[in-house]
N, C-alpha and C positions, 0 to 999 in steps of 0.2 A: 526185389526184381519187379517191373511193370509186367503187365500181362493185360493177353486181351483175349477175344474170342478167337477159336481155329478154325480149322477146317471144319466142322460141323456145323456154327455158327454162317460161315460162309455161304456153304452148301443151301442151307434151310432161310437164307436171304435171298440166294438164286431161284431159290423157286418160287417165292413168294414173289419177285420179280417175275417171273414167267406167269402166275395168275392175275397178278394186278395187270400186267398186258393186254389178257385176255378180256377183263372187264372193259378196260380204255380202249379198246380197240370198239366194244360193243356201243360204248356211249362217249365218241370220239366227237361227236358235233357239240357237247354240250363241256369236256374234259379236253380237248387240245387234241396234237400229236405224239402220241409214243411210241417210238422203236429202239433199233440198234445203231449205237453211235459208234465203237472201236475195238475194233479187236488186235492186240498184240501179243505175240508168241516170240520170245524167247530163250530156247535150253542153248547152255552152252558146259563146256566143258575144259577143264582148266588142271596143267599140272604145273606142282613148283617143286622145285630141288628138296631135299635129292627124292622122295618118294612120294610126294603127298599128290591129292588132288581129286579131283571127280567130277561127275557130272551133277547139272542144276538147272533148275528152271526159275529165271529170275527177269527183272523189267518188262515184266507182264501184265495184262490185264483185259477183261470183258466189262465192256460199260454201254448202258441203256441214256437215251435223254426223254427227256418229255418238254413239248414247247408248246405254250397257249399261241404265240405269235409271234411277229417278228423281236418284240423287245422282251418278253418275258420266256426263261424256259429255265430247263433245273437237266442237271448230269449226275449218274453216278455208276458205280462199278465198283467188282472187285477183283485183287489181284493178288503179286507177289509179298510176301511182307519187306522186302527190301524197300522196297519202296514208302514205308513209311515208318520206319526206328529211326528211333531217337540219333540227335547228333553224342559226339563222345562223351561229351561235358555231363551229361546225365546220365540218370540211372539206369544200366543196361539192359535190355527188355528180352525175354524170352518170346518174341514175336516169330509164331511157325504156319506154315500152310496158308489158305487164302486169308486175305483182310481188305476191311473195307479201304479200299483208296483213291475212290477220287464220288465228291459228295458237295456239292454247291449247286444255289440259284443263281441263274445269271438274269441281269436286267443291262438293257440300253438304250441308251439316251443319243439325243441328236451332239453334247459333246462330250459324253463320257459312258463305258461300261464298268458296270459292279459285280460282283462274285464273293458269295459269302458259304462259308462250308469247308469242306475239307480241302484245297487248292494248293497247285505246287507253289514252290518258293523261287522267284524270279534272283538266284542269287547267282552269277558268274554266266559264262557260257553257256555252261551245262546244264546250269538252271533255267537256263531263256530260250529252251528247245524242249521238244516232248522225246521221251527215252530210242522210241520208234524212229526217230530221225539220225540215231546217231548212230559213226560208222565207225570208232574206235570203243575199247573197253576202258569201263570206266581208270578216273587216272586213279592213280594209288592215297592221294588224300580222298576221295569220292569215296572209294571202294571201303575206306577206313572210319567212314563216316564223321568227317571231321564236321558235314553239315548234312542237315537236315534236308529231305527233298518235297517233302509233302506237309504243310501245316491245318490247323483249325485256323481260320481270319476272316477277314474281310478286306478285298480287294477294289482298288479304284484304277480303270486304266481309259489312257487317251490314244489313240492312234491317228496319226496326219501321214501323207505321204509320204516323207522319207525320217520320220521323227515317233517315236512312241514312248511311254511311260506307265510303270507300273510302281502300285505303290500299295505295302501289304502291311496290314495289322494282326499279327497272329501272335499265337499262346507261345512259342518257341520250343515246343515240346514234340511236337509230329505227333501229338494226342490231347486229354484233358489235362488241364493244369494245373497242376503240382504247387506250385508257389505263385500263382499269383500274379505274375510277371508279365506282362504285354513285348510283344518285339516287332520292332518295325524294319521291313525289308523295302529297297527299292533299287528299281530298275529303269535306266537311259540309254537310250537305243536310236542312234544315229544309224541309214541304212541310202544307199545307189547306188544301184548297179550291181549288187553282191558283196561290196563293201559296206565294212559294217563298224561303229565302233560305240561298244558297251560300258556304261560305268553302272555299279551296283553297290547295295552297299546295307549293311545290318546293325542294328543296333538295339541289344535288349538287357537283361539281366538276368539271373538265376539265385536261387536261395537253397541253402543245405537242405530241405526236406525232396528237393528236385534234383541234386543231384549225389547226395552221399553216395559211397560205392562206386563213382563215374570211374573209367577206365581209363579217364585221361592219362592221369599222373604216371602211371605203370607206361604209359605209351609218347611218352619225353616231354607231356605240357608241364609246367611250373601252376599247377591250376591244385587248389586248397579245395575238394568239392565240400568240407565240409563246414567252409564261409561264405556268404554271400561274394557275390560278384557282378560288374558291369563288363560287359560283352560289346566288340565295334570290329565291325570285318568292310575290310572292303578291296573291289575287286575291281580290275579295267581289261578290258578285251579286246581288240581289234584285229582284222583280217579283212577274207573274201571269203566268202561261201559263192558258186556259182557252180549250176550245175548237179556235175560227181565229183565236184575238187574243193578242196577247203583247205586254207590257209590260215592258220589259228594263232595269236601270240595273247597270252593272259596269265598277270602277276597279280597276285594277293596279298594282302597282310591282316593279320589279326591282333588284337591285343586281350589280356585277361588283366582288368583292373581289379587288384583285392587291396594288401598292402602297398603294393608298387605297382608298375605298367611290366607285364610280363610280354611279350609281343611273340606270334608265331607268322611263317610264311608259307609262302606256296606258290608255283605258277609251271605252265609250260607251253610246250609248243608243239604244232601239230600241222601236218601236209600231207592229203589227202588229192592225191592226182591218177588222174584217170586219162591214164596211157593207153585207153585204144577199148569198144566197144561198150561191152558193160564189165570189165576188169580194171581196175585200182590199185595202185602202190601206196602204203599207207607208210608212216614214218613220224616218232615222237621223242621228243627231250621233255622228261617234266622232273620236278624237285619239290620236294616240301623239307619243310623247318618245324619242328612242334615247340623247339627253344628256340628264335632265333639269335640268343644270347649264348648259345654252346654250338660249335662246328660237328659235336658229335653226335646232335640229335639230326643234323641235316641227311635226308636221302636222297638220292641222284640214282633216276631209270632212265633207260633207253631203250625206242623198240621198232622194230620192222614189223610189216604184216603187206596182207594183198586181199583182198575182198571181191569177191562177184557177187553181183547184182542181176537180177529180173531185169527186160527192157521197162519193165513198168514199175520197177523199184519196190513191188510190195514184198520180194523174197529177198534176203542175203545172207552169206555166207561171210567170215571173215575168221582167216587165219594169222594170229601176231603172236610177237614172241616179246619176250621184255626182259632188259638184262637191270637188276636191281642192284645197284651200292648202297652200302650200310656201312656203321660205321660202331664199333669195328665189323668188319666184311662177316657173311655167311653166306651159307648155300641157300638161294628165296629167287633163284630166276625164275620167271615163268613160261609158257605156249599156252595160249588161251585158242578156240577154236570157238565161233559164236554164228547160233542160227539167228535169224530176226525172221517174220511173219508179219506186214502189219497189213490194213486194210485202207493204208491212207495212202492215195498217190501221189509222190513228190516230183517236183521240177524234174523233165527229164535235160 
């Protein structure tokens, strides 16, 4: 099992953060600027059939920056560990209590920005937003970790007016590297008006010392963790975002090349309208395939919910329910109830 530092490790970085402040603060003409960049609070609370569930605090995090000036500065933080385990395919990590997750220099240039360090992974939708932003729970591929959210890379991004690109070099591990493996992620982001339309897309490799033990197989992939393998995801998105209302449609496909092309799926859809003040009707159809060669590994959710919002969107609430098919059928529907806190003001 991977393992990393806990909550003590955490703790005893926090405060070292809190005196290095102190210094940079004292010798701030000669050392740049350093404060508080982001604060996000998330506990939520979740039950599923027929008895299970509880409460958590998860897509969190407190993070500091330091900037010498306009093109150079460096972020980091720490937070939930969901936020940065591993995707399925490897070795499952006993990651508990706070960890470091979010850890790059950023530099810009007159046509491009770089970021190199701990940085998310621009993969789908959900990957091209920050957690804080979003107004459903995650979908049930997400929440199962079929991908990674946070990696070790180096990043190269362009942004023009209604066109952006990112394009990422990391370990594919959401930590240090196991095998050896480079994995290239990228992101195309057409955008007016609030329509938007996303193509993404990954491609890396994995070797048995990375992922023996993976919990794929037991969870419907056709994935050998104890062969090498070539890894290719890729993802397309479009809608509107405007506003409190979002209109979401995004299909996936994966494949796992060992002996043959094993392929898996995933996609859904999502609407998000806001019928009157700061209250929202939310509403989702999503599905994943982890074979998409057997009808029985396919699952199929459906889910209502309703969300209120702060006039200034730094608080919300959101209550959804999600009714799960499986195959064959059990009892795994859920009600999720989700606080969010964040410090960043979005579009009212």
């Amino acid at each position: 099992m991977r393992t990393r530092p806990l909550y003590f490790e955490a703790v005893r970085l926090f405060i070292l953060v809190l005196l290095f402040s102190q210094f940079v603060w004292a010798s701030s003409e000669r050392m740049g600027e350093f404060g508080f960049s982001e604060l996000t609070l998330s506990p939520r609370w979740k039950a599923v059939e027929p008895s299970d569930g509880g409460m958590t605090l998860a897509e969190s995090w407190l993070s500091f920056y330091w900037k010498r000036d306009e093109t150079l500065s460096a972020e980091f933080g720490v937070g939930t560990s969901d936020l940065v385990k591993p995707a399925i395919l490897f070795i499952p990590s006993e990651l508990d209590g706070l960890q470091l997750v979010k850890a790059f220099l950023q530099a810009k240039t007159d046509y491009m920005n770089f970021r190199a360090g701990l940085i998310p992974v621009p993969l789908g939708y959900e990957g091209s937003v920050p957690e804080w932003e979003w107004i459903f729970p995650l979908t049930l591929a997400r929440e199962s970790h079929w991908f990674i959210r946070r990696d070790y890379g180096l990043e190269a991004e362009v942004i023009q007016t209604n066109y952006s690109a990112r394009i990422l070099i990391h370990n594919g591990e959401s930590a240090e590297s196991l095998d050896a493996r480079s994995w290239i992620t990228g992101l195309w982001s057409l955008q007016n008006e609030g329509y938007f339309f996303n193509l993404s897309g990954s491609v890396g490799g994995t070797k048995s010392q990375s992922t023996a033990g993976s919990l794929a197989p037991g969870r419907g992939f056709q994935f050998d963790p104890n062969k090498n393998a070539k890894i290719r995801l890729g993802v397309l998105s479009f809608g509107r975002d405007w506003k409190r209302n979002l209109f979401l449609v995004e299909s996936g496909r994966g494949e796992i090349l060992q002996d043959e092309k094993k392929p898996f799926q995933w996609g859904q859809v999502d609407w998000a309208w806001n019928y009157g003040g700061d209250a929202s009707f939310l509403a989702r159809y999503e599905w994943n395939q982890s074979n998409a060669q057997s009808l029985q590994s396919k699952v199929d959710a459906y889910g209502i919910g309703f969300a209120v919002s702060s006039s200034d969107r730094l608080s919300q609430i959101t209550l959804f329910g999600r009714k799960v098919h499986e195959r064959p059928q059990i009892q795994n529907d859920e009600l999720w109830l989700l606080l969010r806190l964040n410090s960043n003001v979005l579009e009212q």
